[in-house]
N, C-alpha and C positions, 0 to 999 in steps of 0.2 A: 504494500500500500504506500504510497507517494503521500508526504509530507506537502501542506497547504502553505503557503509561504504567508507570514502573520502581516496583517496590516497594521498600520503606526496613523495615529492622526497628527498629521507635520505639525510642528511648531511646541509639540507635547510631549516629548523625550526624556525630558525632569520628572516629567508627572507619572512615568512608568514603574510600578510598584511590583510588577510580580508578571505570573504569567499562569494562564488556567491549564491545567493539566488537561484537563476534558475536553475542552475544544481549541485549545495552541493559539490562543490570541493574548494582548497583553492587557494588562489589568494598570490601569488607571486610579490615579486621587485626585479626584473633581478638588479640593481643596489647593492642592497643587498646581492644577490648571486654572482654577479662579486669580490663584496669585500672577501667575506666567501673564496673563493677562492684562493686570489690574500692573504689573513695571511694566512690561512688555510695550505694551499700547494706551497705558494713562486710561485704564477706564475703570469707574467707579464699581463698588463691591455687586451692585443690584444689577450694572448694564454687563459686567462681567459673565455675570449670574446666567443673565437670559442670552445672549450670545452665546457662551458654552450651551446652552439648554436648547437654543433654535438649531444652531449650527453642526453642532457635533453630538451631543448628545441623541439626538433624536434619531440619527442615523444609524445607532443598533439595531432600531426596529428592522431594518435591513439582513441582519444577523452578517453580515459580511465585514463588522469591524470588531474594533477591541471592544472591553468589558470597562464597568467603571466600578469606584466604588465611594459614596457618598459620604463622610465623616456626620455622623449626628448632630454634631455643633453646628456644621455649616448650615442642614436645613433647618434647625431651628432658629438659627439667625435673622435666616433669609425671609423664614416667614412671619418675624415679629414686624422684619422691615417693611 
């Protein structure tokens, strides 16, 4: 059986925490990529937020990228903001 070559979402290579044994993709810290964002490109914690969430995030549904994984603190942050 031929190995699936792992997809990377560009500009998130810090934010690489691991990798899923089960389906060979890499395993992301939205925390991580919130920040990458927020020096990266000067955008505030909220618009961070939803641009990871429109852009990349939502593209799992796909099943054809990486895995993420959400820190507890951040969404409850986000959703007091």
């Amino acid at each position: 059986m031929e190995e699936e070559e792992k997809v990377k979402w560009d500009g998130f290579d810090g934010a690489i925490i691991g990798n899923c044994y089960y389906t060979n993709r890499y395993i992301y810290d939205t925390d991580i990529m919130i920040t990458t964002l927020m020096a990266r490109d000067g955008m505030s914690y909220g618009d961070a937020w939803e641009y990871l969430e429109f852009n990349v995030l939502n593209h799992h549904l796909t099943g054809d990228d990486g895995k993420y994984i959400t820190p507890i603190h951040l969404v409850r942050e986000y959703e007091i903001d």
